[in-house]
N, C-alpha and C positions, 0 to 999 in steps of 0.2 A: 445269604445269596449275594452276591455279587455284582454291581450293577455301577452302571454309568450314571451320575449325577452333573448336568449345567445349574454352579449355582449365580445367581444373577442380583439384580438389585433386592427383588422381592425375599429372597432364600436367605440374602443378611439382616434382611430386616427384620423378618420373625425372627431370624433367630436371637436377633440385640432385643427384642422385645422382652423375652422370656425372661430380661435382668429388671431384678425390682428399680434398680438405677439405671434403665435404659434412659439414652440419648436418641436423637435422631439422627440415622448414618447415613453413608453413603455406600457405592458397591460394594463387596465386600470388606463392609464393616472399614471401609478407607477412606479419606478425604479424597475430593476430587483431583487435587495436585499432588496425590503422593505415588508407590508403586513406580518409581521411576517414571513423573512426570504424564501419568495417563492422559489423554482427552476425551473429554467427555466424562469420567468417574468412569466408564465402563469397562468392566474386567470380566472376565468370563474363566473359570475353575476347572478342570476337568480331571476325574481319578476314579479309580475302582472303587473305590472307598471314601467316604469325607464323615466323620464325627464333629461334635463342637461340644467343649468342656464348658460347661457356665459356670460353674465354680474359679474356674482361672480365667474365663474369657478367650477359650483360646480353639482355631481350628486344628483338625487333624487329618492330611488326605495322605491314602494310602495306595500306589499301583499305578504308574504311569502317570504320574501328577504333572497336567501342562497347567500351567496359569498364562493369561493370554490377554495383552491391549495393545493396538496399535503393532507396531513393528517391537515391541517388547514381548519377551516370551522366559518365562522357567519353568526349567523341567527337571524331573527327579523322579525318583523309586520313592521317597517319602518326603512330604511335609509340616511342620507345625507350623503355627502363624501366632503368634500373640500379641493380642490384638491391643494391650495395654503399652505394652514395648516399640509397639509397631516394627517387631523383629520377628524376620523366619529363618527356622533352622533346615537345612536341607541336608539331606544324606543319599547317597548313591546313585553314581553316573548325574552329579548335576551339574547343569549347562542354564546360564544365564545372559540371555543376548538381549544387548542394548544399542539400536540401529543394526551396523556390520560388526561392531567388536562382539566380543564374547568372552565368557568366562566361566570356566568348569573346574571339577573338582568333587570327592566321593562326601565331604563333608564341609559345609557354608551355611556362614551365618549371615546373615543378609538383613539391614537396616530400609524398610520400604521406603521409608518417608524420602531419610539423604541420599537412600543410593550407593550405599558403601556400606563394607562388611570382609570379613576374610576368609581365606581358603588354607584349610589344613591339607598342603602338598596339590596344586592345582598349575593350570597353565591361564593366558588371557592371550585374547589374538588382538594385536591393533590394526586394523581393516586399512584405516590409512596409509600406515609404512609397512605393510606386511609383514610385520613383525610377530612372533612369539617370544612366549616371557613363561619359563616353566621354573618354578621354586618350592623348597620345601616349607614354607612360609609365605603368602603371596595377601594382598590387605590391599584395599580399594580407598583411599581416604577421603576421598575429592572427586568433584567430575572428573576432575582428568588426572589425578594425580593417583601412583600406588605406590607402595614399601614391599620391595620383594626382599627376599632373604636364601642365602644359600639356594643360588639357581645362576639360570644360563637365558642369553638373549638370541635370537636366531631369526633369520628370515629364511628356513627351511622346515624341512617335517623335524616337529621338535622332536619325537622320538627318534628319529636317527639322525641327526645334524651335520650336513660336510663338514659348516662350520658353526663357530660360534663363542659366545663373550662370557666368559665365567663371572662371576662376583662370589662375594660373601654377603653384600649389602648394594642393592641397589634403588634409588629416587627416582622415579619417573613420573616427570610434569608430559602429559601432551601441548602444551601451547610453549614447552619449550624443549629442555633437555633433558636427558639422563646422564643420573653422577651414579657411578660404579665404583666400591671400595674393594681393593685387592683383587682387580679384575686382570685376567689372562683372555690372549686369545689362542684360541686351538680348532687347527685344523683336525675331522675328524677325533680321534683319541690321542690327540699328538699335543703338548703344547707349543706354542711358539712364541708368543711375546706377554709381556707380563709391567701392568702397572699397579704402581698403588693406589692410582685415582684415574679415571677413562672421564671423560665426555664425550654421550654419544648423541649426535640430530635427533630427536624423533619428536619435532612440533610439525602437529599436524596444520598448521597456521603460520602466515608471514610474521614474523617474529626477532627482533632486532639479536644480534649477536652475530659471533666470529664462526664463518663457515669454513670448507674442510679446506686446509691449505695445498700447497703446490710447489714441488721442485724440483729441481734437476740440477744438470752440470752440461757449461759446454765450453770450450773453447776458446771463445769471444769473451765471453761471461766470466768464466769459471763457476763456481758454487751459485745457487742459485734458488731463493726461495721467496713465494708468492705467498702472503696471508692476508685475506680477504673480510671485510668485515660490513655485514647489513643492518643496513637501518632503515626497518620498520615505518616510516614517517606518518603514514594513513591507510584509509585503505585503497585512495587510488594515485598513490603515490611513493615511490621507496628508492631509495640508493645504494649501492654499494663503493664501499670506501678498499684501495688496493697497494697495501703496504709489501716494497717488495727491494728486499736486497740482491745485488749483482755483487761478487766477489770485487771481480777485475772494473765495473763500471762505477758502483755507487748506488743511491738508493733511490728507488724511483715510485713514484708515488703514481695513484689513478685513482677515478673515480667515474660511475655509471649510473647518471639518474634517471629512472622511469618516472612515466606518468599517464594516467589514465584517467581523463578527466573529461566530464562532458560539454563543461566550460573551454577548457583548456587545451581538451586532444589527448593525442596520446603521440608521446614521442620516446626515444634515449637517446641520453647524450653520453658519449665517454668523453677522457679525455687522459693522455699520461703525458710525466714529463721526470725527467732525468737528467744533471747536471752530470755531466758524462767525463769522470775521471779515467778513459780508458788510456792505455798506451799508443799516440799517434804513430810511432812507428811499428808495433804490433799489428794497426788495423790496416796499414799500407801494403803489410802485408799479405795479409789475408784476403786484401781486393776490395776494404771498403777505408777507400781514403777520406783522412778525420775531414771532416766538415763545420762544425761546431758543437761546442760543449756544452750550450741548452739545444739539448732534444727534447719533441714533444710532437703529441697527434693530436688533434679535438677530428670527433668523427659524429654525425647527429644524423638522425633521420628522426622528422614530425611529421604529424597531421594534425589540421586543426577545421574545423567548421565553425566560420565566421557569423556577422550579423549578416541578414540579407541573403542567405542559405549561400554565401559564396564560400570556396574550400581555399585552403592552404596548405601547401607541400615546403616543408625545410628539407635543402640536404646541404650537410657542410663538410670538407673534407680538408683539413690543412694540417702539411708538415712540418716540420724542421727542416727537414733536410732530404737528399734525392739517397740516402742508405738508409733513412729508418725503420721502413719497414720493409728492407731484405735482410738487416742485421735482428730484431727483436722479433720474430716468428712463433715465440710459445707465447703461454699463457693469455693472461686477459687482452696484453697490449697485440696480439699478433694480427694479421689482415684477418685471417681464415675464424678467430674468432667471431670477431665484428664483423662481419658478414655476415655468418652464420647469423647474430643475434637479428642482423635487421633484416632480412630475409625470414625468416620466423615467425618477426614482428608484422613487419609493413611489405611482406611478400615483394621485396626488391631490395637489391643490395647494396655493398659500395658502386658508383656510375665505372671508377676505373681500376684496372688491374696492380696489383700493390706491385709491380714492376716500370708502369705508368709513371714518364717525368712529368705530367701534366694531369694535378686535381681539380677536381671539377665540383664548385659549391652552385647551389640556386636555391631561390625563393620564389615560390608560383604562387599566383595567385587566381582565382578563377570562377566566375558565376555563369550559368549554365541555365537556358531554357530550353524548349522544344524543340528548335532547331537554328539555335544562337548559343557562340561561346564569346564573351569576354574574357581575355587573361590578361594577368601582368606576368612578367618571364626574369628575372634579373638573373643573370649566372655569371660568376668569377673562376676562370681558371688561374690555380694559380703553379706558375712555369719552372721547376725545377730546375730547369736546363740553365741556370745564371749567364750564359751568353746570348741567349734571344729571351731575357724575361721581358728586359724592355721594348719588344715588340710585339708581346701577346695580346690580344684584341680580345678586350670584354664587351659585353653586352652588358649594360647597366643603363637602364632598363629593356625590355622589349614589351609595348602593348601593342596586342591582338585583340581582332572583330574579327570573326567568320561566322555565316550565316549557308545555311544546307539549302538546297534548290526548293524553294517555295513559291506556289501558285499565285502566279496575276490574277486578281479577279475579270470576270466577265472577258478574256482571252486565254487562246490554249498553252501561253508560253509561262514561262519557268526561268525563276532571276537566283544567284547566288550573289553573294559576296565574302571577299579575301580584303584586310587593310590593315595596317600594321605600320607605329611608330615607333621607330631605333636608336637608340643614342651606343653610339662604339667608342671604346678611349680605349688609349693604352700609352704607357710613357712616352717611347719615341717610331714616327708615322702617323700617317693620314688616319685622323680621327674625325668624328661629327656624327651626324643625323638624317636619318634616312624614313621619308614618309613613302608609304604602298600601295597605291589602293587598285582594287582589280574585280571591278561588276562584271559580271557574266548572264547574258539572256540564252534559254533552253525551248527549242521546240519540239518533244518529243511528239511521235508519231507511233502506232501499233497496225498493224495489220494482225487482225485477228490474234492467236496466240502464237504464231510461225515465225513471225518477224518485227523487229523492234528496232526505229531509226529515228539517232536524235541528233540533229545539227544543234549549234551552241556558236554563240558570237562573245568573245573577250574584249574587254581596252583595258591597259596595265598603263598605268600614271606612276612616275616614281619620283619623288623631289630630294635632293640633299643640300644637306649645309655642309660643306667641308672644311674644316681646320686641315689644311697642305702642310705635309713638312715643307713644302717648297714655295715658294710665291707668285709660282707658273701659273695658277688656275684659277678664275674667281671659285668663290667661293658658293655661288648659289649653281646647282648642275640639276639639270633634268632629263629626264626619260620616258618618251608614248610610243606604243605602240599598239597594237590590235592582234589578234587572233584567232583564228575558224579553226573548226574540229566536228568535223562531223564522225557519228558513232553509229554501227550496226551490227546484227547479232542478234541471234536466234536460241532456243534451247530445245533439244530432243532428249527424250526422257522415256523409260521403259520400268518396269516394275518383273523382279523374276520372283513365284513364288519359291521358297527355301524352308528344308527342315534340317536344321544343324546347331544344334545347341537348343540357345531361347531365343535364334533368329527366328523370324518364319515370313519376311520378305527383303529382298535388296533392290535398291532402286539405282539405278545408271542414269546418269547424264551428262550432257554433254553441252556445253557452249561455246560455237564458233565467233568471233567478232573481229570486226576489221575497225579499226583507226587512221582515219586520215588528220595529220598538223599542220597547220600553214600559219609560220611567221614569219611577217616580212622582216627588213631591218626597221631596227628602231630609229627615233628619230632623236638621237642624242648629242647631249655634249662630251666634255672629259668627266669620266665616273670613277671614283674610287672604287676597289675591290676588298670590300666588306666581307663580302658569303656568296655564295652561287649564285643566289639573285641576283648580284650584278652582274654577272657572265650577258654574254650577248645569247639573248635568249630567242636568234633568228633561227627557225630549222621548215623545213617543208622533207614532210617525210611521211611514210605508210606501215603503220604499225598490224599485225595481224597474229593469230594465233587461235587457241581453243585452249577451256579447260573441260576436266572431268571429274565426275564426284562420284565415288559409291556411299550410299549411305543404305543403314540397315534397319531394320526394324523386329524391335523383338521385346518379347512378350515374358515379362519376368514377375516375382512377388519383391514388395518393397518393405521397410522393414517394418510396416503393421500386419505383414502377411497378407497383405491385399495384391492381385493380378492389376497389374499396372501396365500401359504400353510406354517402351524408350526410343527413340533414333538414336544412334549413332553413328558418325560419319567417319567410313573405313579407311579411304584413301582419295586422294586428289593429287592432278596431276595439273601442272600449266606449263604450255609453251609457245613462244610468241618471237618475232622478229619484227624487226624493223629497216625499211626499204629507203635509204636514205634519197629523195628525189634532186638533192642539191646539195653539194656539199655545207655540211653544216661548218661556222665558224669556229665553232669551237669545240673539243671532245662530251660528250655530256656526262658530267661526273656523280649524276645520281643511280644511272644504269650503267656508266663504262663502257657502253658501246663505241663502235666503232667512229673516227675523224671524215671518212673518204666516203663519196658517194658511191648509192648500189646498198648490196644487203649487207648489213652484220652481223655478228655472231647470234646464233642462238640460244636467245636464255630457256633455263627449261630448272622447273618448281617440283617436286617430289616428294608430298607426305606419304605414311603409310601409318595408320595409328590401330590397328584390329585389338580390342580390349585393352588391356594392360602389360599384354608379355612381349609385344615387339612393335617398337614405333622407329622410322627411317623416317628420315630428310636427305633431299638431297639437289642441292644450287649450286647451275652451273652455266658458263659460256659456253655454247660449244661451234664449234666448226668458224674459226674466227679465223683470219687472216691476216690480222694488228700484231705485232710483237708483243706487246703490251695489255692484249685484251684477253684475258682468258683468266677465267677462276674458278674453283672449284671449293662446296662445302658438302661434307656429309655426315652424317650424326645417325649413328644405330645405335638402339639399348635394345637390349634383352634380357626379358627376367622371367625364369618361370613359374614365380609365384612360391616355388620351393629351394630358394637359398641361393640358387644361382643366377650370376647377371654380368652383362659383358656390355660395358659403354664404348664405342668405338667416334671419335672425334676427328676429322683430316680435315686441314686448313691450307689452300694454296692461292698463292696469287703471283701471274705472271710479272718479271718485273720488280717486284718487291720481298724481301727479305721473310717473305711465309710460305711455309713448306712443311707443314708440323701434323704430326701423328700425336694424340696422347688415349692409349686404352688404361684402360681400368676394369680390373675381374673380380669376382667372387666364387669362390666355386664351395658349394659344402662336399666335404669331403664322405666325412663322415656324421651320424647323427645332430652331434652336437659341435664340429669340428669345420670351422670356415676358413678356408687359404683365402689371399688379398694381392692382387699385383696391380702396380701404378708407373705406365710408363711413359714420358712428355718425349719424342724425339723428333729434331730438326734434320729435315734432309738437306739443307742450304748448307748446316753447319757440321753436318758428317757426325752429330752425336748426341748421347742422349743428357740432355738437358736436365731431367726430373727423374730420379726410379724409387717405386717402394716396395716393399713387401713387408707383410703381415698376415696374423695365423689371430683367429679369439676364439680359443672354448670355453662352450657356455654349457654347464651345468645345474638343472633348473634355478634355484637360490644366489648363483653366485657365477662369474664367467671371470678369465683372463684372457688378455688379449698383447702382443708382441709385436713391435712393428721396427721395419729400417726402412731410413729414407735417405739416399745423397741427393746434393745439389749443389751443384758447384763446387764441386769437393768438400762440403761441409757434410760429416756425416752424424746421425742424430739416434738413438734407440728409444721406444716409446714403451713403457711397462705399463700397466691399467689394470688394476682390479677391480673388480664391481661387486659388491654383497648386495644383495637383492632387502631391500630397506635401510639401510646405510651408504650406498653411492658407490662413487668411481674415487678409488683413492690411484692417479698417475705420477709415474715417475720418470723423468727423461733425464737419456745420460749419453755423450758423444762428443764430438768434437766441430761438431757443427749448431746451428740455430735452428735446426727446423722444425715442423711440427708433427710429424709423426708420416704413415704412409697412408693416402688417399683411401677410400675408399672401405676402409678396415668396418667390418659391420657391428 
């Protein structure tokens, strides 16, 4: 008869008893740390059938054999287990999984204890790199080590493979590489390239060694290749070292150190540098006149938490030169890289545009309580532009007090405070020191829920020390003045019930509020012109407007499968004007409104965000009068969640040399098949600035992708393949620097 047997601790132990030399055992007749590392010793057997030879010591299950601990499992049509050997023999359809990998094959001999054993004609999946490994010899030697033999490597279904890596012999460490001897790679049934020795990635761990390299050809360059090399250093910390020849330039070196430490932060630093053999009148011609022949960028973003729970922010950005980073655009050293990495990292990126004559470094620093912030602010730009460097105005240092409107005791009024010490240098012009301070008393008022009215009384103190280029002005200057601000505004609010999706209410509202400013003239002497702050900060004016809010609510499962309730907020509108009562002195350059008394333009604010497939902005002046006052910004994405998306970007500003369109598409074409266009165009300059296109098809295991980019007459082609557990191996080839075209998926 036929029957289902769990054997368990008690089932191995009669049965070890039955030996005149029994011991005392454990779960099936195994130490508690063997069987591929069980916990607990407990195992549990299951088969049609199970006998036990006492004469050899040995089990035998027959018929659907699972043997089962933890996330450990084998299975097979039959097994012996000898229990002396601490080896088991398996035969048909067996499959041995340890965590996510796995390892099958119709006949395996399996060592419990080490955990290694080999397969006559089998396959193994590595979970990590998606890899499969099918051989006619296939040997487990080590935790993470195997010996295949006469087989092929693939990150697709090993039975039909698009692609994949022949061998006759191959070594596979997972904490580090595989060496392949006499390995070919072949597309489908095709060969195409063919070595006597391969190295391929497959550590599933940070692991020091040389990663996939990088090259191309351009124009500026000529030949061009990037070899890249990591070091491991700990585990919350590592570098990358970046060896790279340029034909026409010379050799340029980099390096990229992380860190992640809880002492220390977490930051990267890059930094490249290239003594730069190019042909100066080659690059004059080409439109980047030589500069100098040490080139170099150091680029850092950190964070650190201090003693005293106070935070730190690094950001450093210095060039060589105002062409370095529109000439070297690929590889490690390009903008678009290093952006990408710090973005990534510390969700913000470089402060300025790799077109930008002017970088911008800073070191903050900042401690934070309930409703107080102390910072220190130090920021260096440094000026590209060699004929106004020596006029650029640092901030070294700035400390900040702000303090958020907090309660008087035993009265109904409300005190802020704003104060801040400046030191400004710069080689030549008015340089020195500028003190702030600016208390504020609050009386707000409510009327019930309908109406909210809050008068505020200011005095602004400003004191400087002035180093004059000129000898006209003492040297000590001051500034008082006072300011009223009364504030009022209401909010109307409705709720509609809705059944559309997982909404199932929206809420409306709405706040009207009017602003009145009164300042008089200050009562000063001669002040230097530092930053806005020193602007004459007299206006008597009527600011009013309304915003709106939809926001929704809705009723969804989270990913414990629990009904959970969400808000989200759909869309918001703001618009507001300002009723100038007296001519202001001076234009006000945080809003740009209007110089002349009476009203000026209307600004007007425009999100639209409804879940994830189309979010608008859109900022603008409108109905202005000024020559000079009118701007417009508007930003559309849209994505339908299924491969297609269209970012539409337009920048204008009256007056000033912006007028720029730049879209970007995707469109799936077909299944697997994605078109890419990238277009930057200036309507000031009648042309288009930036254009790309590219196409990637992806085929589950494995995708290409193809891209053209010009810019500025440099033109670039970007090749990319990707094998699905082996990476992107890229090629770029053209006559231009760039990096490939925008947007490419």
């Amino acid at each position: 008869m036929v029957f289902r047997v769990c054997a368990l601790l008690v089932l191995c132990a009669l049965a070890q008893a039955a030996k005149a030399n029994a011991q005392s055992v454990s779960t099936f007749g195994l130490e508690r740390d063997t069987l591929m590392g069980a916990l607990q010793g407990t195992w549990k057997i299951e088969a049609a059938s199970i006998s036990y030879d006492q004469a050899n010591d040995t089990y035998e299950a027959e018929g659907n054999v699972r043997v089962s601990s933890m996330d450990r499992l084998i299975r097979a049509d039959w097994a012996r287990v000898d229990m002396e050997k601490r080896q088991a023999e398996l035969r048909g359809g067996v499959v041995i999984q340890f965590g996510k990998n796995w390892l099958k094959g119709d006949h395996v001999i399996w060592n419990l204890d080490k955990e290694t054993g080999w397969v006559d004609g089998g396959t193994v999946y590595f979970a990590e790199n998606q890899l499969y490994a099918q051989s006619r010899y296939l040997a487990k030697v080590g935790p993470a080590q195997y010996t295949l033999k006469e087989g092929y490597l693939t990150g697709c279904d090993p039975e039909q493979p698009d692609w994949k890596v022949r061998f006759d012999e191959m070594k596979v460490d997972l904490e580090g590489v595989a060496w392949a001897s006499h390995s070919s790679f072949w597309v489908r049934n095709v060969p195409v390239l063919y070595s006597p020795l391969a190295v391929l990635p497959v550590e599933q761990k940070r692991r020091t060694g040389f990663l996939i390299p990088w090259g191309g050809y351009s124009d500026l360059s000529g030949f061009d290749v990037e070899v890249p090399f990591y070091w491991a250093m700990r585990e919350d910390m590592d570098a990358t070292f970046y060896g790279r020849y340029l034909e026409k330039r010379g050799f340029m070196s980099g390096i990229e150190y992380r860190i992640s430490n809880r002492t220390w932060g977490e930051g990267v630093w890059q930094f490249n540098y290239l003594h730069d053999n190019a042909d100066k009148s080659f690059l004059e011609r080409k439109g980047y006149p030589f500069q100098t022949e040490d080139r170099y960028w150091l680029r850092a973003r950190h964070s650190i938490e201090l003693p005293y729970e106070i935070e730190g922010k690094i950001n450093l950005d210095f060039v060589s030169d105002r062409n370095f980073l529109r000439e070297f655009t690929s590889g490690s050293v390009s903008f678009d890289s290093s952006n990408a990495v710090f973005r990534d990292v510390f969700g913000r990126g470089i402060l300025d545009d790799y077109t930008s004559l002017t970088r911008e470094s800073s070191i903050y620093l900042e401690k934070r309580w309930e409703s107080t912030l102390l910072s220190l602010d130090t920021r260096y730009w440094q000026q590209l532009d060699t004929s106004i460097d020596e006029f650029t105005l640092q901030r070294l240092p700035a400390l900040s007090f702000v303090s958020l409107p907090n309660h008087i005791e035993n009265t109904p009024l409300y005190y802020s405070w704003q104060s801040s010490v400046v030191n400004y240098w710069r080689k030549e012009g008015d340089r020195g020191g500028r003190l702030d301070l600016y208390p504020r008393v609050y009386y707000p008022m409510h009327w019930q829920n309908y109406l909210d009215f809050e008068p505020s009384l200011g005095l602004r103190s400003t004191s400087y020390y002035v180093d004059w280029q000129s000898d006209s002005h003492d040297q000590m200057q001051s500034r008082l003045f006072s300011d009223v601000r009364l504030d009022l505004s209401t909010r109307l609010n409705r709720v509609y019930p809705v059944d559309f999706g997982d909404y199932v209410a929206v809420e409306h509202a709405i706040r009207p509020e009017v602003r009145y400013v009164y300042v008089p003239e200050p009562i000063q002497g001669e002040l230097p012109l530092f930053d806005r702050l020193d602007e004459n900060q007299a206006r008597h004016q009527l600011r009013y407007g309304f915003s709106t809010f939809l926001t929704a609510k809705e009723n969804r499962r989270d990913r414990e499968g629990n009904l959970a309730t969400y808000y989200r907020e759909l869309a918001r509108l703001q618009i507001f004007q300002l009723f100038n009562l007296e001519d202001p002195p001076k234009r006000d350059s945080l809003f740009e409104f209007g110089e002349e008394q009476g009203f000026t333009s209307v600004g007007m604010r425009l999100d639209i965000m409804p879940k994830r497939y189309i979010t608008l902005s859109y900022d603008s002046n409108l109905y202005s009068d000024s020559p000079n006052d009118h701007r417009q910004d508007f930003l559309l994405t849209l994505d339908s969640g299924r491969g297609h998306a269209l970012i539409l970007d337009y920048q204008y500003r009256k007056g000033q040399p912006v007028n720029e369109l730049t879209t970007q598409l995707i469109m799936k074409t077909l299944p697997n098949l994605y078109l890419s266009t990238y277009h930057d165009y200036s309507f000031d300059q009648g042309e288009m600035y930036k254009q790309g296109y590219g196409f990637r098809y992806l085929h589950g295991c494995w995708s290409i992708g193809v891209a053209y980019e010009r810019e500025s007459g440099d033109n670039r082609v970007i090749v990319s393949l990707n094998l699905l557990g082996l990476g992107n191996v890229v090629g770029s080839f053209g006559t231009g620097s760039g990096s490939g075209a925008r947007g490419l998926p």
